[in-house]
N, C-alpha and C positions, 0 to 999 in steps of 0.2 A: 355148213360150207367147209370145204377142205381146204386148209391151209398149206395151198403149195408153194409159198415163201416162206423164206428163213425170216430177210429184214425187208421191209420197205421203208424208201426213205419219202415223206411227205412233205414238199416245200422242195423239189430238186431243182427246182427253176431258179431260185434265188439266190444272192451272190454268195452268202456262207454256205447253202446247202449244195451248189457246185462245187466245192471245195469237199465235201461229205459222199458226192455222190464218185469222183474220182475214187476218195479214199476207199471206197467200198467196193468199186472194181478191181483195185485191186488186192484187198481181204478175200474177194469172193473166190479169186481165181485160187488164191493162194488156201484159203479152206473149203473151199467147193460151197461154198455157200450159194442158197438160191436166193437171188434177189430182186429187185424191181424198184419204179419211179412212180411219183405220184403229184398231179398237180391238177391247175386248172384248164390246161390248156398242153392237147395233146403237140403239134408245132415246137413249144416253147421245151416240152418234155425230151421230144427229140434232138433238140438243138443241144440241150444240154448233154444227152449220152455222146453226140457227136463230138462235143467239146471236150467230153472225158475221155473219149475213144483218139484224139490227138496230143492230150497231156500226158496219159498212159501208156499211150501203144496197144493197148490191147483192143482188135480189130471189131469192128461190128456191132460195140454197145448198142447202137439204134434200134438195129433188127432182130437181137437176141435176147434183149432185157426186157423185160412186161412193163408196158408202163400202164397205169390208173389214173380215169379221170374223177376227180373229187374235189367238192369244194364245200369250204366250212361253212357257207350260207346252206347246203343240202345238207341234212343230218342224218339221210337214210345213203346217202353216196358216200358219207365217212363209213360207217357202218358198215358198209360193204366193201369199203377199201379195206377195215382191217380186217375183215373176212377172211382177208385173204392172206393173210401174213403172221405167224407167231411174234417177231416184234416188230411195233410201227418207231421209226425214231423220226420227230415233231422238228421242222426245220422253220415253221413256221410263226414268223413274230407278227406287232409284237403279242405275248400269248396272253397276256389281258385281253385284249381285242379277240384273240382267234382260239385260243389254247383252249378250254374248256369244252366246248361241242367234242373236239378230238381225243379225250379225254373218254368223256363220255362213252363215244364209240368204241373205243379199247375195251372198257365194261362193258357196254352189250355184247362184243365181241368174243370177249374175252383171251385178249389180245396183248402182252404185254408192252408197256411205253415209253421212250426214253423221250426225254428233247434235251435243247442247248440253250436255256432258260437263265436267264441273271435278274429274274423278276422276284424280290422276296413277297410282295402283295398276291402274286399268279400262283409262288411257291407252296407259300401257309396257307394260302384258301385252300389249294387242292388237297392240300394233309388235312386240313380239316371236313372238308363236306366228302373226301371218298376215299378216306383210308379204311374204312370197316366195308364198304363194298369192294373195293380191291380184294381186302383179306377173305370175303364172302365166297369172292371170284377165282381167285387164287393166282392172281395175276400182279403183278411188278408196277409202278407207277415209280418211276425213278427220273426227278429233272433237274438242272442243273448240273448236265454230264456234260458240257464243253468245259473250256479254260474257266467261267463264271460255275459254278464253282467246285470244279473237282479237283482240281490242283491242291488247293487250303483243306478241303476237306479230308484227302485219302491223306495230304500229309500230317497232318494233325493226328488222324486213326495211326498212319505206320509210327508215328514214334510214341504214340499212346499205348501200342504194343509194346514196342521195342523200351519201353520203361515200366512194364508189367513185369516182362519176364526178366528184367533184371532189376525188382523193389525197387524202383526208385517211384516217388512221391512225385508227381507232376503238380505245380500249388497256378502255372499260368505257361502261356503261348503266345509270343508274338513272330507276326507275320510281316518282312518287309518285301516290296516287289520291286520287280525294276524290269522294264521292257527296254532289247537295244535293238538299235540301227546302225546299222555298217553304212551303208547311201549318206551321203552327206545331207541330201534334202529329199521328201518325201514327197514324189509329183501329185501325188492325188490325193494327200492326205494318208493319215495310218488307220483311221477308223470309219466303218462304212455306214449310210445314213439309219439302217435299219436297227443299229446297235444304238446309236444318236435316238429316235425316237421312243425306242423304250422309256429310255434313261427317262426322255421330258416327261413323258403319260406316267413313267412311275415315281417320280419324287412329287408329281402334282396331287399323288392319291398316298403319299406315305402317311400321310394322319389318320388312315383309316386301319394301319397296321396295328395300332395300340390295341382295338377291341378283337383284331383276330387273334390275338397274342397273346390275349385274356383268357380266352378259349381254346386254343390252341398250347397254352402253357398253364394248366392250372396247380401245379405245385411248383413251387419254388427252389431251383436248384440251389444244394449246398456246397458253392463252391470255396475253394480252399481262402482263409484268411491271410491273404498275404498280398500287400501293400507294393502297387506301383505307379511310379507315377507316370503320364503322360507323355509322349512325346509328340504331337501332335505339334507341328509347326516349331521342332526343334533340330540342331543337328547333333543326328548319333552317331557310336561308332558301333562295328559289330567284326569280328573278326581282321581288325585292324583296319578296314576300311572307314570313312567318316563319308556323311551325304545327310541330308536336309530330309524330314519325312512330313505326311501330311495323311488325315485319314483313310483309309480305301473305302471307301463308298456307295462300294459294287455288292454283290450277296454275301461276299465270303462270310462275315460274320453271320449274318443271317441261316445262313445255312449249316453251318458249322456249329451253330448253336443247335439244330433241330437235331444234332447227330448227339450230340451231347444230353442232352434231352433223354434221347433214344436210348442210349447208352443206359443212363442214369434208371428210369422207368421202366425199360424191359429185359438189360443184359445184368443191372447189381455192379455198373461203374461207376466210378466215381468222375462228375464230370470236369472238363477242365476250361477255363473264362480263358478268351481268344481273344486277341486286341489284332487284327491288320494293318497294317501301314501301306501308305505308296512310297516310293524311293527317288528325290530329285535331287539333282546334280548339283544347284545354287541356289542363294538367297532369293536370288531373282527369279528362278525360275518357282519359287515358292510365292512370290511375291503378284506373279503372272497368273498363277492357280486361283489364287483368292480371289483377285479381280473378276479372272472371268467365272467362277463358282457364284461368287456373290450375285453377279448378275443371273448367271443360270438357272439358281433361284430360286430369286425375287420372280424371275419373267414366267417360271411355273403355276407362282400361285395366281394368274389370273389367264383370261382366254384370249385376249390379245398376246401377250408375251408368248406362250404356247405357240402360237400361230407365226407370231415374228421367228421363234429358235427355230420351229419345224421349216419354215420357207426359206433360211438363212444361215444354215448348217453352219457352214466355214465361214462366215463373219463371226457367228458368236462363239465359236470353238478356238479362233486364232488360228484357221486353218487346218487343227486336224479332222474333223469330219469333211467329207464330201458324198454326194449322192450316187460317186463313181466305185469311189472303196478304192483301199491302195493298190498299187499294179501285184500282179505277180511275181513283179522281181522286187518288189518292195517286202512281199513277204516273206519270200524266200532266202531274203536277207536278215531278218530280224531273229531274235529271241528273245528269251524271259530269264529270270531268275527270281524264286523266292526262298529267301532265305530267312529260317525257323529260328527263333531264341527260346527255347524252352529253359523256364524259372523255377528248379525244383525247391519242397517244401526247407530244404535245406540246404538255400540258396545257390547252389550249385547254377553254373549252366552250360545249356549243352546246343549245339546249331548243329543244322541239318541243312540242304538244299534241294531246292526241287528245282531244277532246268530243263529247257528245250525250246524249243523252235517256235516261232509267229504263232503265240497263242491264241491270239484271235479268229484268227480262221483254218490255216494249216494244222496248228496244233488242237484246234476244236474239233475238225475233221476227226483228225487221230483220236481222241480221247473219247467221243461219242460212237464212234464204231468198239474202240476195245471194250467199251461198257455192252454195246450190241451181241458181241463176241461172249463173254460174261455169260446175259441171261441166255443164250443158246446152249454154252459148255458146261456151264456152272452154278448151276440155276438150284442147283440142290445146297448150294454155298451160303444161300441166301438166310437169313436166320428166322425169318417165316415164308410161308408159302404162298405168302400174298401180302399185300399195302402199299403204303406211298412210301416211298425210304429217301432219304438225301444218299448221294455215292457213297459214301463212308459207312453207313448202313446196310447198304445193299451189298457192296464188293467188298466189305473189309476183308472178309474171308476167304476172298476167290484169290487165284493169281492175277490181279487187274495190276497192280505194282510191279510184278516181273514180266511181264506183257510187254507196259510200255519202258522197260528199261530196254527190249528189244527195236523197240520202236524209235528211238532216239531221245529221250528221254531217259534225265538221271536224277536218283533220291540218295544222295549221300551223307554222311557223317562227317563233317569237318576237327 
């Protein structure tokens, strides 16, 4: 079959993947890119190019963009959706439940694949059962390209460079976040339910990560000896600023270790151990985490509790989940900040920052089309011609980093 799309985006109906399908109307216009929608339901398909054709301006998305119908219960209509397109990018959660069929189809296709993945169980299965068919295939399997987790990953890689070519000894990395709001109060919540459901199905299944991990890491990296301690429910300072930190919880580490890994196994780096933080404002608001985390869970490991978080979003989140997802102008209000402590072997250190805009959906949008953009232009950047790679793997070596400096997005040296 002839691949007369550049990218399809699959899952355009859904609230982050309307956010993706805008951003991609407008990449399309802007590099002539051919594109198209993919869903279960043609209606729902075009309601959304309508809705992109009103946030953009740009006339007509309905009538001029191909949409595909396809659904992850039919495994011969994924298949033929990516028939049709050189890359699919996977909008569809959560991808334990759906990711895998789509997967698949990519490979028989031979179809390269991005999604917006914050699954480390979804992640390491997929590097393990089809990285050597990917490489067989000669195709890209690259997930975790929204904010989960390309952010920690491409900045970990750029100052992993950026301390190469200038000897310096990396011996550790930490990461602290911080997401802001300008709105004084947040009408519908900051986090949408579909991001909320993952999270539950995937801490309820994190004991099963130990034996893929087994498999999926079987040599032991040598990472540098050098001594740090915790900060895990303490307050730091980090370039004159002070604030309370508490684990991050999300894949970065997870992922960021696979690149290291990578590194380590196939490129002759030396890898470097990642510790992530989140970044909060008060004792109290540290105090508020625990409470509802504890409960979080507890209520994971059994099938009532599951059922209660799932049916209860914004009671057991303290209000930031809802099944609406935050307004528009809630996100277009917000940004991020992660701010790098790199601990060289000769104690030195050095910070960096990675910023920009509502990571969660706006900035996911962006970050998951510049990776789209990537394996079209730059495919030959890649450091083999096929597998499953984390971002840092994949794009270390394209321009993905000066891309999104044009994109609103900044990596600087403090």
């Amino acid at each position: 079959m002839s691949k007369r799309l550049d990218v399809l985006i699959f899952g355009a109906t859904g609230y982050t993947g309307q956010y993706v399908v805008e951003e991609m109307a407008r990449k399309a216009k802007q590099f002539r890119f051919k594109w198209g929608v993919a869903g279960r339901t043609a209606n729902k398909l075009k309601q959304s190019l309508e809705e992109a054709s009103n946030v953009t301006g740009i006339e007509n998305l309905a009538s001029n963009i191909d949409m595909i119908i396809a659904n992850v219960t039919n495994q011969q209509s994924l298949v033929d959706m990516c028939g049709h397109t050189k890359v699919l990018l996977n909008c569809v959660g959560p991808y334990r439940h759906y990711g895998e069929p789509v997967v698949q189809a990519c490979l028989q296709a031979r179809t390269h694949y991005i999604d917006i993945c914050g699954e480390p169980q979804f992640l390491e299965t997929i590097q393990l059962q089809y990285d050597g068919q990917a490489k067989e295939n000669e195709i890209a399997i690259v997930g975790s390209c929204g904010f989960d987790s390309l952010v920690a990953d491409l900045g970990v890689e750029m100052i992993r460079q950026e301390c190469e070519t200038n000897n310096i000894d990396i011996a550790l990395i930490e990461s602290f976040f911080v997401i802001n709001y300008s709105t004084p109060s947040v009408s519908r919540g900051v986090i949408h339910f579909a991001t909320w459901e993952s999270a539950v199905y995937g801490l309820s299944q994190a004991y099963r990560l130990q034996s893929i991990r087994r498999k999926l890491f079987p040599q032991k990296l040598p990472y540098a000896n050098y001594k740090m301690k915790s900060k895990s429910f303490t307050k730091t300072t980090v370039n004159g600023k002070s604030f309370w930190t508490i684990p991050f919880i999300g894949s970065d580490k997870s992922v960021v270790q696979r690149s290291q890994y990578f590194n380590y196994t196939v490129l002759n780096k030396k890898p470097i151990r990642f510790l992530p933080y989140f970044q909060l404002s008060s004792f109290t608001a540290v105090v508020k985490v625990i409470f509802y985390g504890l409960i979080f869970s507890l209520f994971t490991k059994f099938k009532l509790g599951m059922r209660l978080l799932l049916q209860f979003p914004r009671f057991f989140s303290a209000g930031l989940v809802t099944t609406e997802g935050p307004t528009r102008h809630d996100c277009e209000q917000a940004s991020f900040k992660m701010t790098f402590v790199t601990h060289t072997e000769n104690k030195q250190k050095l910070i960096h920052e990675f910023a920009g805009m509502d990571p969660g959906y706006i900035g996911t949008s962006k970050l998951s089309i510049a990776c789209a953009i990537m394996l079209l232009q730059e495919s030959d950047r890649l450091p083999t011609k096929g597998g499953v790679f984390t971002p840092a793997a994949a794009f270390g070596r394209t321009s993905l980093m000066k891309f999104l400096e044009t994109e609103g997005f900044s990596f600087t040296k403090k």
